[in-house]
N, C-alpha and C positions, 0 to 999 in steps of 0.2 A: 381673356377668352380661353388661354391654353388652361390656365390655373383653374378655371371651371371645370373646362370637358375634364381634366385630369383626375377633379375630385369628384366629378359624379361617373366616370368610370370604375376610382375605388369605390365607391356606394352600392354599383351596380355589381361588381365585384366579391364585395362584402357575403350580398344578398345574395346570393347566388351559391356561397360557398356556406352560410349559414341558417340560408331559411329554410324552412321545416318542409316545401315542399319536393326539396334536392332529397331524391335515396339516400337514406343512411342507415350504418348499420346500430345504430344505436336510435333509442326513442324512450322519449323524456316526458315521466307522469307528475304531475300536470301538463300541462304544456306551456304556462309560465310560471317553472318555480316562485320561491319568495326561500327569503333566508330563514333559520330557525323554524323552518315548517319541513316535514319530510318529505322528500322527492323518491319517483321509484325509476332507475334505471333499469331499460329490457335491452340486451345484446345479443343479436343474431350474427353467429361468426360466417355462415354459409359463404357468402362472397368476400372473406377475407382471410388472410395469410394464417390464417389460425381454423382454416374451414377444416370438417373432420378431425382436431384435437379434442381430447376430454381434458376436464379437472384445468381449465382455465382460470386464472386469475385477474382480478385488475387492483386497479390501486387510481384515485382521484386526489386531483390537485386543488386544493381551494385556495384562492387567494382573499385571506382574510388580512383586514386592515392593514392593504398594500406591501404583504407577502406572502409569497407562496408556503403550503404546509401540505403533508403528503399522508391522504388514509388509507389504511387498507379496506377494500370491499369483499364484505361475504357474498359472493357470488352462487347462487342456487339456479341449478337446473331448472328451467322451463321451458317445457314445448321443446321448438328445436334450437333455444337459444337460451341464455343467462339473465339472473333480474337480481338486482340486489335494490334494499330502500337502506338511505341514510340520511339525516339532517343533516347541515350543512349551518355550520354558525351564524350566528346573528351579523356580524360582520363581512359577511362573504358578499364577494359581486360577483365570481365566474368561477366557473368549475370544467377542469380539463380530464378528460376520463384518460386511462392506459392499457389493455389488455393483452395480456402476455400466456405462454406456458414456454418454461423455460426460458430459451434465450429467443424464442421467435414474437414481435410485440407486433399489435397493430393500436395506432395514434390516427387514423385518415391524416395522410404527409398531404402538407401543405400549411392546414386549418388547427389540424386538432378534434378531436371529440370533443366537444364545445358546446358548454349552458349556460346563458348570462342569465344573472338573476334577478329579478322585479323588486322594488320596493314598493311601487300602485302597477295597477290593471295597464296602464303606460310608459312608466318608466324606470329603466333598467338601476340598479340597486349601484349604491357606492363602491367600486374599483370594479364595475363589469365592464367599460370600455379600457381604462389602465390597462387592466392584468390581460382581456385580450388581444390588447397593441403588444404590451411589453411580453410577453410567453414568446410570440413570433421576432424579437427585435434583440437578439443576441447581443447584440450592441452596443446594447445599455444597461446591461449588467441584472435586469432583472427577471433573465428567465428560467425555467426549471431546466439546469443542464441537463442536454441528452435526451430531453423528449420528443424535439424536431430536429433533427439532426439535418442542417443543410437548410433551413428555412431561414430566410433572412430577410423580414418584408423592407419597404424604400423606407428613408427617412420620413419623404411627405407622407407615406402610409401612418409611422409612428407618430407622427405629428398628428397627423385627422385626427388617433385614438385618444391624442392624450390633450387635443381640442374639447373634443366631445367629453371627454369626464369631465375634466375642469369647468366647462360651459353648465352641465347640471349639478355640479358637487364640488362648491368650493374648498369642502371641509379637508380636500386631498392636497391641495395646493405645498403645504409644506416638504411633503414626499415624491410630490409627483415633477416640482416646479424644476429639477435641471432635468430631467430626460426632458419636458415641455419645451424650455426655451433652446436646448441645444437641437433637436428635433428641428425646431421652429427655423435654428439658423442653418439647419445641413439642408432643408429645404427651400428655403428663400435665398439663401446666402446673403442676409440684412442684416447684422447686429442694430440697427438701430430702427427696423420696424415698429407699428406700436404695439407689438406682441409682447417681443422683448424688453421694450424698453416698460411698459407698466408692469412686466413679471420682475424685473430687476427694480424699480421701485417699491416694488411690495416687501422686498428680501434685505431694503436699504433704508425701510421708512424709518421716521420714529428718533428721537436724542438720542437713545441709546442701544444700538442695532446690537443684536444674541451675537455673540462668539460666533454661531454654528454659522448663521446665515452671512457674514463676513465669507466662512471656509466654502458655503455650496458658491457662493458670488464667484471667490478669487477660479472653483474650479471652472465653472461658466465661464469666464471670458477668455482661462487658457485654453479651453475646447474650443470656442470662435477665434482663438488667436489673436487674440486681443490682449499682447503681453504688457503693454504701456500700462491697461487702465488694470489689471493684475498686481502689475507690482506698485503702484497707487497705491490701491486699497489695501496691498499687503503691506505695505508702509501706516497705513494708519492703524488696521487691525492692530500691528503690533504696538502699537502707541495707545492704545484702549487696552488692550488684554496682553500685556508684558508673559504674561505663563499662558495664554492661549493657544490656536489650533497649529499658528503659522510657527512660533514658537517652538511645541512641540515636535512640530514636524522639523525644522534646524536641528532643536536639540537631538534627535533620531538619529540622523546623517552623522551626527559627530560621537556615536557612542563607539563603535570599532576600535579596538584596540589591542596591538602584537602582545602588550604585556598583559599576565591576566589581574595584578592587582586593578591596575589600573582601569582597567575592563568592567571589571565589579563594580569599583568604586563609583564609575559613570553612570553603570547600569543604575546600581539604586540608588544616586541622587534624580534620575531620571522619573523613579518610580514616584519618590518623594515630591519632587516638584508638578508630576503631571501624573495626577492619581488616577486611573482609571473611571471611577466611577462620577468624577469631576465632566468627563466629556460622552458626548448624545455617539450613542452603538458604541461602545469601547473594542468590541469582541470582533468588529470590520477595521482593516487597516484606513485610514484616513487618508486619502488621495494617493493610494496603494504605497506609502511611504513610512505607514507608521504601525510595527506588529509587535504590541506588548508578548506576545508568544515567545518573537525571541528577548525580547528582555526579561521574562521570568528565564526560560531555559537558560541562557548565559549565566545569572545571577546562582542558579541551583547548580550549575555543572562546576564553574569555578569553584564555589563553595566545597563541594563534593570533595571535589580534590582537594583542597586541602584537610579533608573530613569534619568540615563542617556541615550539618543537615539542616542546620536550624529555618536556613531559606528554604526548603524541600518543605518542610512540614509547614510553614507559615503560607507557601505560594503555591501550593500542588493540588488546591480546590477550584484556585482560578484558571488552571492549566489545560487548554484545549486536546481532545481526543488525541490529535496527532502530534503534538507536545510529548503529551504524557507516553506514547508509544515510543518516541525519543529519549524519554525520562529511563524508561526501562531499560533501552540497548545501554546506554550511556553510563551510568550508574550502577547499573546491576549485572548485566550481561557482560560485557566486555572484562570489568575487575572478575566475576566469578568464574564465568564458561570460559573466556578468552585467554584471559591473562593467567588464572587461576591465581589472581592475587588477594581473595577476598574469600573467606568460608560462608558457607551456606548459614551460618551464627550470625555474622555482621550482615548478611544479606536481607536478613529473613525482613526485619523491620520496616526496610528500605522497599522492599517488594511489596509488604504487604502494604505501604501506605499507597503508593504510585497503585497497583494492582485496585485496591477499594475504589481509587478516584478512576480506572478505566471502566468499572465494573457501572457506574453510576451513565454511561453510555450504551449499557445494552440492549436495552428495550425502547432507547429514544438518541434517535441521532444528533450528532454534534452540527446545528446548522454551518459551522464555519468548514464543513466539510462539504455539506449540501443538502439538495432537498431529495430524502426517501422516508418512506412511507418504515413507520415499524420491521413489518417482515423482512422488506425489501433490506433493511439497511442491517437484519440481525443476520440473515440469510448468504446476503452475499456480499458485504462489507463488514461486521463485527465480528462473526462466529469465523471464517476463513483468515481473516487479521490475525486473531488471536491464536493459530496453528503454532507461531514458533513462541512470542508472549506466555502462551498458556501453560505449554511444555516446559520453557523456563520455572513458571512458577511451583510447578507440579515438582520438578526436582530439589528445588530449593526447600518447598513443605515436606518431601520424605525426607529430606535428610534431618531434619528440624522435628520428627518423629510425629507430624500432621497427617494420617496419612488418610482422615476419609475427606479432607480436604483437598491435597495431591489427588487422591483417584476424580475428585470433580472437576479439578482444572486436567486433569490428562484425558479425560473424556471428552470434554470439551476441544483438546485439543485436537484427539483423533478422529472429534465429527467433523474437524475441518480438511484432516489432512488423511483419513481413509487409507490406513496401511500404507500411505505412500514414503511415510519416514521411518527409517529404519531404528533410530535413536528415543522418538515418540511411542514406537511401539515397545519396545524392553521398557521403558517408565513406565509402561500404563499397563503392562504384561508382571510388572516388580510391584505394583499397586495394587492386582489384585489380589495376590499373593499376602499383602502384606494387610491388607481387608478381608484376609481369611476368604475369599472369592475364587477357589481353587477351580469349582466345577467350569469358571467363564476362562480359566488358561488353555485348554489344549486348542480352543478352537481360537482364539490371537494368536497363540504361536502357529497353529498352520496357516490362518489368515498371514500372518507374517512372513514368512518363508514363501506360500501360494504368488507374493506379491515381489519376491526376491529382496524384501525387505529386511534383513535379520543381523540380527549381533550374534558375534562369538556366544553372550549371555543364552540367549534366544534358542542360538543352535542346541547348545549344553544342555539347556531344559528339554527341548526335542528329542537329542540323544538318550535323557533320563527314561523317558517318559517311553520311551522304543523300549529300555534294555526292560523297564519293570513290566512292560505288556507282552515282551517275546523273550524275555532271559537272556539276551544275548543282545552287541551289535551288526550280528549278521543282517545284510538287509538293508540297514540305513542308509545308506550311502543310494540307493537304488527308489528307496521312502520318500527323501530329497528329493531326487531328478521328478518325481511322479507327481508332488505339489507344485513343481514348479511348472511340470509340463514340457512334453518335448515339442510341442510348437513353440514358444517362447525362448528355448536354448537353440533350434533351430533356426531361428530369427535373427538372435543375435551373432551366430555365428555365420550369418549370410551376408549382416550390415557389415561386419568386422572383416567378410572376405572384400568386400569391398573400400572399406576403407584401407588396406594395407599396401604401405609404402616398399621401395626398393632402392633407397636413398643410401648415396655413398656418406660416411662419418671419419671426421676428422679422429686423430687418434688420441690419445688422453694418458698422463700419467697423475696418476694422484696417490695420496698414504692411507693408510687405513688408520684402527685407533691405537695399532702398536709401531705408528712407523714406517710401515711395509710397504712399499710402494705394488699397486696392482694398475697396470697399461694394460688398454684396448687391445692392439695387435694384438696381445699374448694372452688374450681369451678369446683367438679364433677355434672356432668348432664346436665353443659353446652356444646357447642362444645366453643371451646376458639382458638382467632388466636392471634398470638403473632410473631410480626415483630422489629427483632431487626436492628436498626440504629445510625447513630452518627453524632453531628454537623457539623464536616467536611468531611462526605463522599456523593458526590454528586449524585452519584447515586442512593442514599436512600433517600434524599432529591427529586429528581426527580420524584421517585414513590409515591409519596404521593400524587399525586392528584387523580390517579388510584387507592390507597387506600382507601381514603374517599369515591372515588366513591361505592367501595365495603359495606366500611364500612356504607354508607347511607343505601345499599340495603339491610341492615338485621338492622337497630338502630330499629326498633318496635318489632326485638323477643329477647324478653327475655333469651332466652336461647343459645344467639350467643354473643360473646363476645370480642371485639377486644381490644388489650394492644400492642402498642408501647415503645418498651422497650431500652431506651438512653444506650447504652454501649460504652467497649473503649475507652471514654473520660480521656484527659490529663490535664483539665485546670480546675480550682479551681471555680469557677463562671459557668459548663457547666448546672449546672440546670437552673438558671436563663438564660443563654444563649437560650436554647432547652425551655423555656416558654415562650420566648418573640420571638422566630422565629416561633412557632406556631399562637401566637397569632396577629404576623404581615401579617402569609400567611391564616389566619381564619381557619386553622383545627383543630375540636374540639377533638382533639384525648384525649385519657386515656392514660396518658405517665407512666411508672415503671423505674427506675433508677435501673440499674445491683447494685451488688454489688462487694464490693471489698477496693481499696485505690487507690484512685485517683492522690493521691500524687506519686506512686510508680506506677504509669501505668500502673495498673494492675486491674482497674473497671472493670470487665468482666469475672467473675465467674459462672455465669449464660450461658451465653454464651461459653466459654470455655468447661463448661461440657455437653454441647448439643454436642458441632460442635466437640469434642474427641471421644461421643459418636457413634454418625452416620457419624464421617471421612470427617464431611467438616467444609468449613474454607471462609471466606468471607462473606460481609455485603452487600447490605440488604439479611437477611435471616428471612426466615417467613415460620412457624411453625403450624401445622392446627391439633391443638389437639381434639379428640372426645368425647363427652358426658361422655365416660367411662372413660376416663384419658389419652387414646392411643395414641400414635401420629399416623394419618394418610397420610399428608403430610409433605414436606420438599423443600426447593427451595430455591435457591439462586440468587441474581443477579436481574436484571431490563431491559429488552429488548427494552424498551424506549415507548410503547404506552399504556396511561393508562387505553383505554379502555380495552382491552386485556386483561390488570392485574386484570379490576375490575371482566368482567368475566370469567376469570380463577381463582380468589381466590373463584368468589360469589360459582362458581361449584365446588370447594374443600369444601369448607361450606355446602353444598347440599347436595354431597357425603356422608360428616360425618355427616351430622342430618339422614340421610337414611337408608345409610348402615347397618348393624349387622355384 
């Protein structure tokens, strides 16, 4: 008796949230679609969170042949609300609408914008009860992330839905049968109902039962906890299909490995023994246990290093969106940008093969990332991704003398990243230049600098570009302050009165790079900055041109003091190292070597009792001690524009010559 009122409360429930006579803001022409025939969506936003927006969007879900796919709607103006028409494939059974502007969406929480589809005048079209059980049943893994955010109907609710398809449309049975039977058992709590038990004979029938349905069986009975009759069946599985699912999935678990021949070598007998296109959806991992993704990447990375490519080119078509975004830091970026152990020559190949195979995601998303619609996914997943990706490549193609190339990926990267990168901007400000595009530079570079964004490079062109319009640099300095804005300097010099410390500092002896020894105490009266760095951390290396900048705008007072201070180093030669990469990149900095044993990796004594002091940890860290001895400031880390850093240090320097 309970089992009834329960499901005729979901019924009445149902109806109630779906039938046409319930207000909604949406209304659906015909009024029972059919698939492959056009339907016309009318949207009245007036009563929802989007009421009084213009230039509204949406975007419809169709679950076609029991999966979701994501389209964009051309939405036109009617009356006092929106109409879009679009067919809807032959395949389809439900359609979930989305309407957005911006980041504000309205879904009706709970249901969804929701249209099942008819196949006759009666009854509802193949996967319209599935797709909307499963949309609402997170659960089960098959719904649009992120469109009901918080919606989680009851097991017995998923069960009704995916009663009801099955009961009119056997044809689903292969796709639909584990959400069915586990559904079945999270609401009865029977594994041996006659639900279950005819669903699992159907998936067992037969001399010689599929590999696959062996894999959906063993995963059903670990969901009902039924580990006995599991590993039963995984016992025979394996004795039917020796390279099969269960197989695979073992051999998985055992490819790891510290050494990297070894690693390799696992990897691609793995590949050899259990070929991808051998087993049903290759591109989903297998009982979340088995992701060819990382077995191509390990296969290509180890390779790499040893500079072989040959795995890259042969495996980097099969390689998932966010693989291949791995493929690039890994291979490309770290040897070229990071390490600078790689010239823009040996690069160039390497990017542009990886880059082709990203490029083949931009107008259609990587389902193993999810479900979005075109725009959605070019919009605010591929174009904003490719901000640091793009810029990469952009530099690699100038220097390779590509350059209407470079200006499309630096374009590209700037519609994602909108003056907000200092180093994106000089690329793509050097590219028009280099495109003969002289009339589009003065306004990047004041876009640049307007944004506090700017290179040494950047500024130099601004200074140019001052002296041949006024003959002189009288002025500039004053040209600056006006793009940038004195609200903005203002700002920052209000956060910074606020962030500033009056902390006692332990005192310090260390050598410079003739020997010299320079101690704390005996640069009382000065203000003193001290930014500690090391040969191989690149983003300490990065900041240094926005350090120089700083440190130019105080070398005439005496009583300001900058030391760059080498620590952390491992390697026996790092002073000579840290003097000859200065004097390659012309910063005339005052270097102090930490102390410590270098031999025992442990240079960083100085360091160490700062960063235990005030509880932090990480390089570049820079230090703005006051006249009196105090520490004032503390910072860590590089945001990447050096104008920014020069004035934010020049105004921690200001602050402690000022302050009391």
């Amino acid at each position: 008796m309970l089992k009834c009122f329960t499901m005729a409360a979901l019924l009445l429930g149902t109806a109630a949230a779906y039938g046409q006579d319930a207000p909604r803001a949406i209304q659906i022409t015909p009024e029972r679609p059919f698939p492959a025939q056009p339907m016309t969506v009318h949207y009245d936003p007036s009563k929802t969170v989007l009421a009084g927006k213009d230039s509204v969007q949406a975007i419809v879900y169709e679950y076609n042949h029991f999966s979701w796919k994501a389209i964009d709607l051309a939405l036109q103006r009617k009356g006092n609300g929106y109409e879009a028409t679009f067919t809807p494939p032959a395949d389809c059974g439900v359609v979930f609408f989305k309407f957005f502007k911006g980041d504000t969406v309205d879904v009706e929480p709970g249901t969804g914008y929701v249209q099942m589809l008819f196949s006759d005048k009666a009854t509802v079209a193949t996967g319209a009860y599935a797709g909307y059980g499963l949309m609402r049943s997170p659960n089960y893994g098959h719904t649009v992330e992120g469109y009901l955010p918080g919606t989680n109907i009851s097991d017995t609710a998923t069960y009704y839905w995916m009663s009801q398809e099955l009961s009119y449309h056997k044809e689903g049975r292969d796709q639909l049968i584990e959400s069915y039977v586990v559904s079945n058992y999270r609401y009865q709590h029977d594994s041996t109902s006659g639900q279950i038990t005819k669903a699992m004979q159907y998936l067992l029938a037969g001399p010689q039962v599929p590999d696959v349905n062996y894999d959906k069986a063993i995963r059903i009975y670990r969901k009902m906890g039924l580990t006995h009759k599991a590993d039963s069946l995984t016992a025979v599985e394996m004795q039917q299909y020796p390279d099969g699912y269960i197989a695979r999935q073992q051999a998985f678990r055992q490819l790891a490995s510290s050494n990297m021949d070894t690693a390799l070598a696992r990897n691609l007998r793995f590949l050899q023994r259990f070929p991808p296109a051998k087993f049903e959806d290759p591109a989903i991992p297998a009982f979340g246990e088995v992701d060819y993704q990382k077995v191509y990447q390990v296969i290509i990375i180890i390779a790499s290093v040893k500079k072989d490519y040959k795995p890259l080119y042969a495996y980097v078509q099969d390689c998932s969106y966010s693989a291949l975004e791995n493929l690039m830091y890994k291979l490309v970026e770290i040897p070229y940008d990071d390490h600078k152990s790689m010239d823009a020559q040996t690069a160039m190949p390497l990017a542009d093969t990886i880059m082709h195979s990203i490029f083949k995601y931009r107008d259609t998303a990587d389902v193993r990332v999810g479900v979005f619609s075109p725009r959605e996914w070019k919009e605010k997943h591929f174009d904003p991704e490719q901000v640091r990706t793009a810029s990469l490549y952009a530099r690699i193609l100038m220097e390779n003398g590509r350059y209407a190339e470079a200006l499309e990926m630096a374009t590209l990267a700037q519609r994602g990243a909108a003056y907000s990168r200092a180093e994106i901007n000089e690329t793509y400000i050097r590219l028009l230049q280099a495109n003969r595009q002289a009339a589009a530079m003065p306004a990047a570079i004041e876009t640049s600098i307007r944004h506090n964004q700017a290179t040494p490079w950047i500024l130099e062109q601004a200074a140019n570009a001052y002296v041949q319009e006024h003959g002189n640099k009288d002025g500039f300095e004053k040209y600056l302050d006006a793009l940038k804005g004195n609200t903005s300097t203002a700002a920052m010099m209000e956060r910074l009165k606020g962030e500033m410390m009056n902390e006692g500092l332990a005192d310090f002896t260390m050598k410079d790079m003739n020997g010299k020894s320079v101690t704390l105490s005996k640069l009382k009266g000065k203000v003193v900055v001290l930014d500690f760095w090391a040969s191989w951390c690149a983003p300490c290396k990065a900041s240094f041109p926005g350090m120089n900048m700083a440190r130019a705008q105080w070398e005439k007072d005496e009583n300001v003091q900058f030391y760059f201070v080498d620590t952390q180093e491992a390697v026996a030669d790092y002073k000579q190292k840290a003097k000859q990469y200065l004097a390659d990149k012309h910063f005339p900095f005052q270097v102090l070597f930490d102390n410590g044993d270098v031999a025992k990796h442990a240079m960083s004594q100085v360091y160490d009792q700062y960063s235990k002091a005030f509880h932090l940890s990480g390089i570049p860290q820079k230090l703005i001690i006051g006249a009196d001895g105090r520490l004032k400031f503390i910072t860590v880390g590089y945001k990447g524009s050096p104008s920014e850093l020069a004035d934010e240090i020049s105004a921690m320097v200001q602050l402690a010559k000022t302050t009391k």
